[in-house]
N, C-alpha and C positions, 0 to 999 in steps of 0.2 A: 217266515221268521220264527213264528211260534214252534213248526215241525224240529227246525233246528235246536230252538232249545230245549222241547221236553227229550229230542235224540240223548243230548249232552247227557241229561240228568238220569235216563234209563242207564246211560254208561257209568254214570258214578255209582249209581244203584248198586248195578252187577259189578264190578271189582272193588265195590268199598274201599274206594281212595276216598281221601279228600284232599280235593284242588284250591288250593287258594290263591284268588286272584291278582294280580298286581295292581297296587292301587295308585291311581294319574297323578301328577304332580305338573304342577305350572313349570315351565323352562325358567332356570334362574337370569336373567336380564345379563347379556356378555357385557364388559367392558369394550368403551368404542371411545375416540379421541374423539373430546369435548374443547369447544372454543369457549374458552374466558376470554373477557374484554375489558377495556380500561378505560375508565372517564377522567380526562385529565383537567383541574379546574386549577390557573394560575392564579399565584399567589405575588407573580416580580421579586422587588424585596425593599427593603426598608428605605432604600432613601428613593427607589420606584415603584411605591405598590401597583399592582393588576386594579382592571377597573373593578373588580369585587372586591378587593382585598382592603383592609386599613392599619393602621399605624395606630396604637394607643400605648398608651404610658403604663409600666406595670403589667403582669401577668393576672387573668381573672381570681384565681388561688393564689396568693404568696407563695414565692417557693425560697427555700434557705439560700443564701449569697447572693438573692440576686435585688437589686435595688429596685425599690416599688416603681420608679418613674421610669424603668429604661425603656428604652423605644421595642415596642412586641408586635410584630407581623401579623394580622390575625386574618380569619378568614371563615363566615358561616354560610353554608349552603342546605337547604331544604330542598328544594329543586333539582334534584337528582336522580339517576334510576337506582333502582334497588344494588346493592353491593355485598360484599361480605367480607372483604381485607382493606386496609388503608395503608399507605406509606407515602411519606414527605419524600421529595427529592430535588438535586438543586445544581447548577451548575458545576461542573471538576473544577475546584482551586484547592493545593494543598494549605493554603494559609484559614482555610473553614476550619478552625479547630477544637470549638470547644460551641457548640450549637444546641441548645433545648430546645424540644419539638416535644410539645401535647395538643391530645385530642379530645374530643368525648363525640361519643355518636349517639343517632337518635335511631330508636329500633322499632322494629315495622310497628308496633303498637302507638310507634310516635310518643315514648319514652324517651327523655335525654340519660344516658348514663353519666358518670363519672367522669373526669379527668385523668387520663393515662397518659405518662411519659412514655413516647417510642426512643429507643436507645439507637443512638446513631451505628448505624450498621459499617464496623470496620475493615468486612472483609473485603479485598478489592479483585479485581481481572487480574491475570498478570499481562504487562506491557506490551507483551509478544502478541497475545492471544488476537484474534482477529474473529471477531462477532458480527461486523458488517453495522456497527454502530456505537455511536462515542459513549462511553460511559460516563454514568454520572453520582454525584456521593448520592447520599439520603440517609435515610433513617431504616431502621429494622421493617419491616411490614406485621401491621395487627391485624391477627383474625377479630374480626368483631361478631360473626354472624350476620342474619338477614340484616340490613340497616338502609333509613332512609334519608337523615342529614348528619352532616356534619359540620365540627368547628375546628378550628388550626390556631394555635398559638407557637410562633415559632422567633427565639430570643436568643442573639448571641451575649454570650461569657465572658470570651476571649476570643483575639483573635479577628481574624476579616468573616464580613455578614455574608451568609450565601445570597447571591442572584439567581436570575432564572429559576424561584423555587416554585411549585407544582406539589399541589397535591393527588395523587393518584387513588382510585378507588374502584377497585379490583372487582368482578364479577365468577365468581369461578363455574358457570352452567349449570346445566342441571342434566343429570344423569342419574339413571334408576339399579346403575351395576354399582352406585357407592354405597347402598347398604345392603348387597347381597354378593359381595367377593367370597369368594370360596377358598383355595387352599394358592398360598403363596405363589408365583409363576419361577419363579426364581429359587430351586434348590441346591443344585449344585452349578460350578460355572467352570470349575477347574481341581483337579485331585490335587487333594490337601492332605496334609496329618493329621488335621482340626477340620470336624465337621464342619461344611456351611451349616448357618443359623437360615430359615428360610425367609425370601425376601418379596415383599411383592414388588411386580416389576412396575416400567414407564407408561405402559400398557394397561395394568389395572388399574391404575389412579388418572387413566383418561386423557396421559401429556397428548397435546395438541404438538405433532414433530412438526408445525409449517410454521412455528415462528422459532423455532430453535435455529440461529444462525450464526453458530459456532462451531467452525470445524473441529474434533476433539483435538487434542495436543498430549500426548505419552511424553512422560517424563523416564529417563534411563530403569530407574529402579523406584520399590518403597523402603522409605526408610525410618518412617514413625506414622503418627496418626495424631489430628486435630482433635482437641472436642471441644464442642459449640452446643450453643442453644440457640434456637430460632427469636428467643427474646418478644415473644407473640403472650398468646391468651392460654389460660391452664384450662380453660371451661368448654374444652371442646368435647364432646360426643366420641365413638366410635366411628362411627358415619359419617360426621363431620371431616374425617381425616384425607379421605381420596379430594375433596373439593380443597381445602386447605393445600393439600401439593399443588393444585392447578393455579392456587393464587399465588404461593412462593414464586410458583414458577415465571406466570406472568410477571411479577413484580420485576426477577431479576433478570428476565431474559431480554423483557421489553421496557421496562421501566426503569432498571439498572442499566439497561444495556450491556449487558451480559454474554446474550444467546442462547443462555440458560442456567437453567440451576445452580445456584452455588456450590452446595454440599455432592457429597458421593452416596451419601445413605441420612437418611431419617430415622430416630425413633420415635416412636407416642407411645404417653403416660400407659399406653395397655402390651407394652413389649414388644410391639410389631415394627417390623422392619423395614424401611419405603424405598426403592431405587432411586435415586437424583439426578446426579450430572450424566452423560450419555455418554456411553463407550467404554462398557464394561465392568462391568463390578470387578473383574479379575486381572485387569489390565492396568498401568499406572497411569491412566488418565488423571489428567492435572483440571483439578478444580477451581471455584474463586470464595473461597472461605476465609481463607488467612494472607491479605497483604503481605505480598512479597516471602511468601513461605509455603503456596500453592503447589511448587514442583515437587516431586516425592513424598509428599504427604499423602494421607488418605482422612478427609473429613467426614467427622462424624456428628450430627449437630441432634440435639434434641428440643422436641417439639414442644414451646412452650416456655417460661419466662421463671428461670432457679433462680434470680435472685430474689422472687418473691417467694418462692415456695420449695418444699423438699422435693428433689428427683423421685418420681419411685422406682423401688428397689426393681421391680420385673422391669422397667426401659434402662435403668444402669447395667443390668443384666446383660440386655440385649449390644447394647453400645459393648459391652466386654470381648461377645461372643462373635459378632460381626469383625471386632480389630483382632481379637485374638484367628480366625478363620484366614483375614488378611495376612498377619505376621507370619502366619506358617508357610503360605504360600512364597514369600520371598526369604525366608530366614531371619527375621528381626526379632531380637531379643528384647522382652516385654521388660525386662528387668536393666537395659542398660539404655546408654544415652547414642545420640548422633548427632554426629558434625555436620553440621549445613551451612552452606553460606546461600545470602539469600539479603534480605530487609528491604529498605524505600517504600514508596508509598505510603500506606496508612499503618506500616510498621512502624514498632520503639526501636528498632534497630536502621543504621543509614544503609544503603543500597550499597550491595558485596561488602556487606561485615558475615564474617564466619563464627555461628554460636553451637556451642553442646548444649542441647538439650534432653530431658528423657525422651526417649521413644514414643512415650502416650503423654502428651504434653496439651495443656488449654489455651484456646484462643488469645486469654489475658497475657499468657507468657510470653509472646511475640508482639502485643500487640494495646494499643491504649484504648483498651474497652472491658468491662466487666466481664464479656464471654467465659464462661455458660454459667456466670450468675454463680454468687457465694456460695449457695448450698449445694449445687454441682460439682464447683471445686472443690469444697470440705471431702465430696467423697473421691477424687481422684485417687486415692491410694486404695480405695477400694476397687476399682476398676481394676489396677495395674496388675493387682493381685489377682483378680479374675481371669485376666487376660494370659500371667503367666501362669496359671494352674492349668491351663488347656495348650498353650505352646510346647512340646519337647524338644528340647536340645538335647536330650542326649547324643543323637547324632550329629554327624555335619551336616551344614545345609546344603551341600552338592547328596547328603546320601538322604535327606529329607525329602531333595525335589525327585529323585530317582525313586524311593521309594513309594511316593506317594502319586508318582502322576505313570498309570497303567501303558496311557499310548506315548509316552515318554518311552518308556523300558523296551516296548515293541521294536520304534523306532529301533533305538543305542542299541540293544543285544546286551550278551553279559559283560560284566566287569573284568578289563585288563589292568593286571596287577592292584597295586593300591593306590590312594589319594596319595597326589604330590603336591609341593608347595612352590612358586615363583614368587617375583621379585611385588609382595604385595597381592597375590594371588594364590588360591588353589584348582589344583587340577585333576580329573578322572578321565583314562582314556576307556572306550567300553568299544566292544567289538565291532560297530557301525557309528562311532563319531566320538564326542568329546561332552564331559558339560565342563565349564568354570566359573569359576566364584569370586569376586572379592567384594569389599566391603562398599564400596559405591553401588554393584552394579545387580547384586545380588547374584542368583546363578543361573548359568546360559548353556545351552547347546547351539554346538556348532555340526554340524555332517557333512558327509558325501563332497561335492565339488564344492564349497564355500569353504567346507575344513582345509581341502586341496590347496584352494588357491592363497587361505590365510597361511597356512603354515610354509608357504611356495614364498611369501613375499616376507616371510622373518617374523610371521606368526606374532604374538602379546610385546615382544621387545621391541617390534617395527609399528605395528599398526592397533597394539592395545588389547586388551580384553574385548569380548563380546559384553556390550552392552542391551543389545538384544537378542530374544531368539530369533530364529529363522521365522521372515515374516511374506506373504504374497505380496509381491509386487506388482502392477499395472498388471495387463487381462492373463498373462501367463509365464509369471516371472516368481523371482524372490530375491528378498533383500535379509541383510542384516551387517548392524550396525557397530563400530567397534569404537574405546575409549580413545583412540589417538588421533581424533579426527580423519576416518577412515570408515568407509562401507565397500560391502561387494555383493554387486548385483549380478545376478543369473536367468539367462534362460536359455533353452532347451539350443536356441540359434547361436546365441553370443556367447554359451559356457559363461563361467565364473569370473567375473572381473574386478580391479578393486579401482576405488575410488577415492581419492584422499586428498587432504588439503582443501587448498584455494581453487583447484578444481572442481572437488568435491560441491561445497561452500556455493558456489556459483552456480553450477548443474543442478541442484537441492532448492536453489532463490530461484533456477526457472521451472519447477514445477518436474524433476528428474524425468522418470521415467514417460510423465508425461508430456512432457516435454520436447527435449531431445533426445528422450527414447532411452533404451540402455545401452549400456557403454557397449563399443563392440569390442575394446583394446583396453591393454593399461597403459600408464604414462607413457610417453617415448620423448625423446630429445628431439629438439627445434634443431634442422642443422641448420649452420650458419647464425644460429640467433644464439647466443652463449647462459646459460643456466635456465634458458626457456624450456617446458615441456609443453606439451600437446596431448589431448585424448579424445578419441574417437567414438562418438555414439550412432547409434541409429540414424538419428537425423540431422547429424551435424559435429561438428567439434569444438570445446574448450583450450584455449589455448592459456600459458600463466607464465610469468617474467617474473624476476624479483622488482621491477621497476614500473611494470603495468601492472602487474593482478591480472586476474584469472576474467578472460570475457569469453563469449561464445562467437562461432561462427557455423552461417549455413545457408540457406537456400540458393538464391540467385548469386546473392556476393557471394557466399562461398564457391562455389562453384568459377566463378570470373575470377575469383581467387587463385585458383587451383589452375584454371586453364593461362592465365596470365603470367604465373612463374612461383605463385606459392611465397613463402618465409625467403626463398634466397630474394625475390624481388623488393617484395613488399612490409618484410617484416612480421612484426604479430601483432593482433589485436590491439589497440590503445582504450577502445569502449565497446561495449555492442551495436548493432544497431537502433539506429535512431529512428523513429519516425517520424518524417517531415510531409509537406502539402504534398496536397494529391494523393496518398497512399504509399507516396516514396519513401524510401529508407534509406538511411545510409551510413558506412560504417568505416574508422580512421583506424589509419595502423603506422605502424612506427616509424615506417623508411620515408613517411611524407609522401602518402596516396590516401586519395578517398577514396571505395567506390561508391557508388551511387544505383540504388535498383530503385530502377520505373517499369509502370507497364511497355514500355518497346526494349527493354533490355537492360543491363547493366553498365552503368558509364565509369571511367576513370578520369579523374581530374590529381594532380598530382604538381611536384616543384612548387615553381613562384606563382604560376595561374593559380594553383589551390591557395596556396596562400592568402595573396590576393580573395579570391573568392570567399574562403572562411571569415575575414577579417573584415567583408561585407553583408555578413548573417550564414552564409554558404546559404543551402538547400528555401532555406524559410527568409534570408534576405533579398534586396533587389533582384538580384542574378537570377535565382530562382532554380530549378533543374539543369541539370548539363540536357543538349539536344543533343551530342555527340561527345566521340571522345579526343583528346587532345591530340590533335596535325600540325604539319607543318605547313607553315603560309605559301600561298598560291606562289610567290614570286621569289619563296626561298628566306633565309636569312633571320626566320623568327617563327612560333608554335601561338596555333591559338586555341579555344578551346569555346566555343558556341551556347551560351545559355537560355532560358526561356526569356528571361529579362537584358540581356544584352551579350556581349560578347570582351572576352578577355587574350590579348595579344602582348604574348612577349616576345622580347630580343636581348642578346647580350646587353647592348648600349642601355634600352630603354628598361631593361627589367619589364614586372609584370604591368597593362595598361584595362585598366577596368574602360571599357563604351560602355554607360547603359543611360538609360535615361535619356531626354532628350538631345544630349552630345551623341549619344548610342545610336539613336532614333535615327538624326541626321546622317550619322557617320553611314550608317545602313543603305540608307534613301540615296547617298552619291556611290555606292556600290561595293562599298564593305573593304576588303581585302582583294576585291579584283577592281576596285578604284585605280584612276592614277595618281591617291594621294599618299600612298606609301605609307610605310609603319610610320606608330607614332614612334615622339621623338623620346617622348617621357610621358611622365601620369597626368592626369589629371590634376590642372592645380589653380589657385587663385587667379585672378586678372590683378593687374596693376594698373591703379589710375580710373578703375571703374569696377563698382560689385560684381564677379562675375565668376565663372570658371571658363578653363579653354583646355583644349588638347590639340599641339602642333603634331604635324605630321612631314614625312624627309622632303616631303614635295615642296616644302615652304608655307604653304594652307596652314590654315587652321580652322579649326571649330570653336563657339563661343556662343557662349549661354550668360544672359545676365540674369542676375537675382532675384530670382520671383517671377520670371519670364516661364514660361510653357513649350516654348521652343526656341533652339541654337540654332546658329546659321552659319555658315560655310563662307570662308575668305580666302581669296586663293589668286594666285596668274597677277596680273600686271593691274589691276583693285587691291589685292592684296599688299605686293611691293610698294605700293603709295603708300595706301593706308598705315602699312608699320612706319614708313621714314617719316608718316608725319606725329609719328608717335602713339599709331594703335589707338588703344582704347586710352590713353593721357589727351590723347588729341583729340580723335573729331567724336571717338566712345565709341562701344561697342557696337557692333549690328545689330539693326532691326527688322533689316529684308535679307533674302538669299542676294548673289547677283542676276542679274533681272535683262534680258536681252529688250536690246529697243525695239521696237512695233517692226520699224523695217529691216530688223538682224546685220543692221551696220556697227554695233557696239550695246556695250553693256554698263550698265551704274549699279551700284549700290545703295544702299542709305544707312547710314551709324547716326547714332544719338544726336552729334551735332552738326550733323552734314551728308554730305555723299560724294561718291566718287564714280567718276564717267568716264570708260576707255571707248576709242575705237581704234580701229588699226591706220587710221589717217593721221587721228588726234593724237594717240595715247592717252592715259592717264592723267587727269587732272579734278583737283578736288573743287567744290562747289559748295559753300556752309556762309552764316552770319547773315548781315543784311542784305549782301550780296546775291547770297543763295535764296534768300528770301524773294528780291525781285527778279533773281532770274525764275524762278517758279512760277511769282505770278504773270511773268509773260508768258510762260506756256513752257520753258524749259528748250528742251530738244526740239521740241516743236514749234519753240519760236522762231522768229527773222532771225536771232543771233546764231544758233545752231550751236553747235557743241562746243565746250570750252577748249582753248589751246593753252593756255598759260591760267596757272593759278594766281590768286592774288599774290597782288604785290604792291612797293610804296611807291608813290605817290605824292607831288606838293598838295599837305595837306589832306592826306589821306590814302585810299588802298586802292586798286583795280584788279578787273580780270579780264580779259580777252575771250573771244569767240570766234567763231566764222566767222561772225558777219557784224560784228563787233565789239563792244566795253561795253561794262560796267562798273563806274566809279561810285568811293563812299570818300563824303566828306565829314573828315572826323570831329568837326567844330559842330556842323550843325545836324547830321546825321543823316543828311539827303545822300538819296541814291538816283544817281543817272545813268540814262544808257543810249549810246549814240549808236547806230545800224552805218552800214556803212557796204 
């Protein structure tokens, strides 16, 4: 080691350099996704406090308007983990409307500070938005810094009291890359005429993306810009600011229920610019900043609480530069207003009222909140004027987005002729496609086969302006989307198709491209179905009526669809598929067919058997699955159709006949449709003269179920014929056995509720009931000396008899003895 370095040193000797060394420097600590956490401590509410929480008369400090004695939710905890944001939050009721929340915290010194109002936080989700969790009002969220207890006074004004209130108390991690970030990640994102202002990304301030569960949502165009304050603490650090994004963020992603961030960009008081909501700073992703004014905005919120204190001039700067950067990118003039319509929720305005606003407009102005704090808005007119001193208009903004976006111009080639004007639009044709303008949608390119196939189907007069540019669709596609309720998707397999309407609408609600795939066709006519269309995707087809609406169709049913006779047979969709037990599906269409897909195939129930069937739950009622599809019966004359819970048989005469259940059961057990008891005669219906239900059948039988019974029983042949003429179920009442053959197969009885009836081919028929039957039984019956009855009762001086083999039994109606002479 030594040889080597006196070598070096002889070498710098002789050529009389000097080398000078590089000197080591520690690696600066990379930004890496940090997990913040939240300690949720219930509060309930005033006429329920939480078991920590209590109810006291009056606020600790007076505050102005409000009556010393009102009833105040309060809530102190010391027993806490360490923290560094707070915000109240309480169950969604629009009628919460006028709610004071203060706090004060105790800091890791175990110092109490102050009393601070948190300002109810106005801005809301929009309704659409889908976060994978309900949203809920609250308050702004405080930076406090390190902190280890807290107190909660929270008092309504006006208005209904929040429930389910919670106080939340935010952790944002710790991480060694929040006071050694380097140069913004974020500088340019898209060619503009207006430099970006550099931004730091989601990435250097740590967002944790696995609680973010909000899929973004792009709004058509921009067309102004919010500004907000975060309503928080002025006394934060430099340093402090990356931990500060990861508590907003919690607060509103998970605590709000959100998915994420409100805003689309941050300032702090030292002019640095934060990325927010997710999916692009360049994109018109839709935020939740401004109830019910989220779509086409672009929110800009500053860190920290204007109505206590002056903005500074370097963060109103930065908010200038960042919306003026915006504006350019879509054409929005700094200096005029825009029509929206919009409102509801936690807007001054009702849901679809249409307002002009300016372009750079404050949260207050839409909305019943102080947002961004008096001395914020004193400088609005300072901003606008910032913002328009860096936008040019002097061109158009079809020659603004051409000129300023490089791989734009690559694409299009040069300009054919000059800008033209349509109906509320303008236009530029350029060697390789199109872009267009108008005042909704900002300005679009269209090219190659999408331009083809727009202009092929009656182009902006048919199917609207481009609403968007050309965007990738599923793994090797492309879309783009136009104002007339109309898109056309492309790939390399399906060329350019379009998509519109109630089609559209439906194929879009099932996840399009992922879905049923892309289209392979455009509309086409339903033949035989009159102003129906039909369209063809990948994996299925939409079909749409003026009387049903647009449903889909496809796997198995479709297919048993298709092979069965299609639209002339079966009509068109009435709903999509349903899913019913076991895995089955199944889907109704117009001519009056279900079909039915199970794992053995696909079944058809259709006519009065479906009928019937639907009108007993269909798929998920008794019935249950079809086992097969609808025949004709064994012996001719009528169709039945087989289900897992019973079995459905029609005939002209008897229309449709539900068996299920224990009439079903039994009907089954004597051999269904290859019985010899023939179709039934009619439905299933009451019994007369005893609770009950029955279903006749042509053979004369019948089946009969009494009320709250477990099983029906079979009446039928020369038991039967009695039984009715003595008046059925009025007379002797319903059955309680099957018929029952004698021990020695020389005849059969029955039993009904108040008797029984005994054939043999010697005796015939004859019935056996009352005192009578009584002591015929306890002699042994059939088995007695008397042997089987030949004559039913009859009168008698002074009473009834009945005959036997082998002789009588009399009842004496005075005194109610029964005798019995053998003979």
């Amino acid at each position: 080691m030594r040889r080597i370095l006196v070598g070096s040193t002889a070498f710098l000797t002789a050529t009389a350099t000097v080398l000078v060394l590089p000197v080591y420097a520690a690696p600066v600590p990379a930004p890496h996704p940090v997990a913040a956490t939240t300690e949720e401590l219930p509060m309930g509410s005033v006429e329920a406090p939480a078991a920590e929480a209590d109810v006291q008369a009056g606020t600790t400090e007076p505050v102005d308007g409000l009556a010393g004695d009102a009833p105040v939710l309060t809530l102190q905890q010391l027993d806490v983990e360490e923290f560094s944001l707070v915000g109240v939050t309480w169950a969604p009721d629009p009628a919460v409307t006028d709610t004071l929340v203060q706090i004060r915290v105790r800091d890791a010194d175990g110092s109490w500070g102050a009393w601070t109002e948190l300002e109810v936080e106005e801005a809301q989700q929009s309704p659409d938005a889908d976060a994978g969790a309900a949203p809920r009002g609250g308050t702004a969220p405080l930076w406090t810094g390190p902190s280890t207890g807290v107190e909660v006074e929270l008092v309504t004004r006006a208005g209904a009291a929040p429930t389910d209130v919670q106080v939340d108390l935010v952790d944002p991690g710790d991480s060694a890359a929040d006071a050694a970030l380097e140069t913004p990640a974020i500088t340019d994102t898209a060619d503009a005429a207006t430099a970006m202002p550099p931004v730091y990304s989601r990435a250097q301030w740590g967002a944790d993306e696995h609680i973010r569960t909000w899929d973004p949502q792009y709004a058509p165009t921009i067309k102004a810009a919010t500004i907000h304050h975060t309503a928080d603490s002025n006394a934060y650090s430099a340093d402090d600011v990356p931990a500060i994004m990861r508590s907003i963020y919690r607060y509103h992603a998970v605590s709000r229920g959100w998915g994420d961030i409100g805003y689309n960009v941050i300032a702090d008081r030292y002019g640095r610019l934060w990325e927010g909501r997710y999916g692009g700073l360049a994109s018109t992703v839709v935020g939740a900043h401004a109830g019910g004014w989220n779509s086409g905005t672009f929110g800009v919120s500053m860190l920290g609480n204007y109505e206590q204190a002056e903005p500074p001039r370097v963060m109103l700067d930065a908010v200038a530069d960042i919306i003026a950067w915006k504006f350019s990118l879509y054409g929005v003039d700094p200096r005029g207003t825009a029509t929206m319509t919009g409102g509801g929720g936690t807007s001054k305005y009702p849901a679809g009222s249409t307002v002009t606003l300016p372009t750079v407009f404050a949260h207050r102005d839409v909305g019943y909140t102080a947002c961004p704090g008096r001395y914020a808005y004193a400088r609005m007119a300072d901003v606008r004027a910032r913002v328009a001193a860096q936008v040019d208009l002097s061109m158009s903004a079809i020659e603004r987005r051409y000129a300023a976006d490089a791989g734009l111009r690559s694409w299009l080639g040069a300009p054919v002729g000059s800008e033209r004007s349509g109906n509320g639009f303008a236009w530029q044709e350029y060697e390789h496609g199109r872009l267009y303008w108008s005042a909704a949608t900002g300005v679009r390119f269209v090219r190659g086969d999408v331009l083809a196939a727009w202009l092929a189907a009656g182009g902006p007069g048919v199917l609207g302006v481009p609403t968007t540019d050309e965007g990738p669709a599923g793994e090797w596609g492309a879309y783009q989307h136009f104002s007339k309720d109309a898109s056309i998707y492309w790939t390399a397999e399906t060329g350019a198709q379009v998509v519109r309407g109630g089609i559209r609408s439906r194929w879009l609600g099932l996840r399009a491209e992922w879905g049923l795939g892309f289209p392979r066709t455009g509309e086409v006519a339903v033949p035989g179905v009159p102003g129906a269309v039909v369209q063809e995707f990948v994996s299925g087809r939409v079909f749409w009526s003026p009387s049903t609406g647009a449903h889909p169709l496809r796997g198995g049913i479709g297919e048993a669809y298709t092979a069965g006779g299609g639209p002339a047979r079966f009509g068109v969709p009435l709903g999509g598929e349903v899913t019913v037990r076991n895995g089955a599906a199944t889907q109704e269409f117009s001519r009056g067919y279900s079909l039915v897909w199970t794992t053995s195939g696909v079944r058809l129930v259709a006519g009065g058997i479906r009928e019937a069937w639907l009108a007993r739950g269909g798929a998920d009622g008794a019935l249950g699955l079809p086992r097969g599809d609808e025949a004709d019966t064994p012996s001719g004359g009528g169709r039945f159709s087989a289900f897992a819970g019973g079995t459905i048989v029609w005939s002209p005469t008897s229309g449709a006949v539900v068996l299920t259940g224990a009439i079903g059961r039994r009907w089954e057990a004597a051999g269904g449709l290859e019985s010899s008891l023939g179709l039934p005669t009619g439905p299933q219906r009451a019994t007369s003269g005893a609770p009950g239900q029955q279903v006749r059948f042509r053979s004369g039988a019948g089946i009969y179920q009494t009320t709250g019974a477990s099983h029906a029983f079979l009446v039928r042949g020369g038991v039967g014929d009695l039984w009715t003429a003595l008046g059925g179920p009025s007379g002797l009442g319903l059955p309680v056995t099957d018929e029952t053959a004698f021990q020695n197969r020389a005849g059969v009885y029955q039993v009904f509720a108040r008797g029984k009836v005994m054939w043999s081919a010697t005796t015939g028929a004859h019935p056996v009931y009352g005192a009578i039957g009584a002591a015929y039984d306890k002699a042994g019956a059939e088995w007695s000396r008397l042997g089987l009855p030949t004559r039913g009762e009859y009168a008698v001086a002074g009473g009834t008899r009945a005959d036997f083999q082998h002789g009588t039994i009399t009842w004496n109606a005075t005194t109610g003895a029964v005798t019995i002479r053998y003979r």
